[in-house]
N, C-alpha and C positions, 0 to 999 in steps of 0.2 A: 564693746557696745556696737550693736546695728545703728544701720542707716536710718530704718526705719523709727529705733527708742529717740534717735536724738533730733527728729525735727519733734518740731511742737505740732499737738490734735491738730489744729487746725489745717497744717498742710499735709497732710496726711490725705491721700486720694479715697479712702474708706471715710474718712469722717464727715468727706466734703457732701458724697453722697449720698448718707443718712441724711443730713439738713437739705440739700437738695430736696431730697423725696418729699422726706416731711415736711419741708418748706410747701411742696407743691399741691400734698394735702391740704394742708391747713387754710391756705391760702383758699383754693376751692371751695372749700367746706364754707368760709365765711364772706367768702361770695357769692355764693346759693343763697347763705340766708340774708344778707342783705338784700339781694336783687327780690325776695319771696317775702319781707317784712316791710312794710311801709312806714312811715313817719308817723308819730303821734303828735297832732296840733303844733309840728314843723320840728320837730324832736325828735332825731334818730336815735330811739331804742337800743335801736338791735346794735350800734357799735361798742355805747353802755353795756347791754348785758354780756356780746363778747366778749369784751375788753375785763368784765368784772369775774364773767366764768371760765377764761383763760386766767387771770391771775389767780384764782384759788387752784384749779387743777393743776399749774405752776408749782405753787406753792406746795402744794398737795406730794407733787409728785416729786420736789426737788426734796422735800425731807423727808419721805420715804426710800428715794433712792442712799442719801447721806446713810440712816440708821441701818442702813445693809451690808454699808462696808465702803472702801475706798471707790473712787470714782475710775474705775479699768472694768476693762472687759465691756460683758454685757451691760455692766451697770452706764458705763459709760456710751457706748454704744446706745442703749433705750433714750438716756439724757439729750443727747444729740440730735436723735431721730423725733424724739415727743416733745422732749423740751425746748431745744433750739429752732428745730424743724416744726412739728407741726405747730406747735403751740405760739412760735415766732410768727409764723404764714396765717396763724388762725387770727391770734391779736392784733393790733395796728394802732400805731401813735399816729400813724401818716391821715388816716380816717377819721378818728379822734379831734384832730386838728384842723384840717377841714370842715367838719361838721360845727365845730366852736366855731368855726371863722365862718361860716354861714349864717351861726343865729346871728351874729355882730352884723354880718352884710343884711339880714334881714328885720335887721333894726329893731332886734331883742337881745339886749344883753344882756338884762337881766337873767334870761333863758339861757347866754351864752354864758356865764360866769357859775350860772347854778348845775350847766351840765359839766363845764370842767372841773369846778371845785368836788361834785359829787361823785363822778368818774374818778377822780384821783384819789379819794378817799375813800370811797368804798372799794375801789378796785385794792388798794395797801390794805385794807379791813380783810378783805376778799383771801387776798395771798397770805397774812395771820393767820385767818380761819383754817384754810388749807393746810397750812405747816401743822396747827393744832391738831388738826382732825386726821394726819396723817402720824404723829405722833401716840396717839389715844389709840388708833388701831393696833400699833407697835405694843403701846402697854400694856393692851386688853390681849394680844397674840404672845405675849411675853409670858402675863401672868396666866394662860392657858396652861403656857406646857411647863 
């Protein structure tokens, strides 16, 4: 056995930076559009619908990788770089939480409980649909050929 089979992905200098990278995208990507979307009547949106269209393309892309085959190579490789990296950089709990603790500091909580409860639920709805809608493609590409 190499040196290389027997550490674990994670210390592995190639894997560190695919997540690097796509940590740096994603990160980017969802700082553009926050700093370009503004608040709706003191409701940040834009971290909701990140946060919700990150978990479906998540989802999306974790069980279309799964039905390919084991998690090596490129498969793992793409997982690392989209999934962990950009898609880690692009969503944000750190944001999410923040934004809840501002409706509270700004003395709506009603606002603040309606946007964490709705964010966590539609974002898990989000990442269901995903796995679904990556799975249906498989079936529909299956019963092609």
């Amino acid at each position: 056995m190499s040196a290389r089979t027997s550490l674990p992905v994670h210390l592995h200098w190639r894997s560190v930076l695919l997540v690097f990278v796509g940590g740096a995208i994603g990160t980017t990507v969802r700082y553009l559009l926050s700093a370009a979307v503004p608040t709706v009547a003191g409701v940040p949106l834009i971290t909701f619908v990140i946060n919700v269209t990150g978990a479906f393309v998540l989802g999306w892309l974790l069980e279309a990788l799964a039905l390919r085959g084991p998690d090596a190579g490129r498969r793992r490789d793409l997982r690392l770089f989209a999934g962990t990296g950009i898609l880690g950089g692009y969503t944000t709990y750190s944001s999410f939480a923040v934004d809840t603790d501002g409706l509270f500091v700004a003395h709506a909580p009603v606002s603040g409980i309606g946007y964490a409860v709705a964010t966590i639920v539609i974002g898990a709805l989000a990442s269901v649909a995903g796995i679904a809608a990556a799975a249906a493609i498989a079936r529909r590409r299956g019963a092609r050929r």
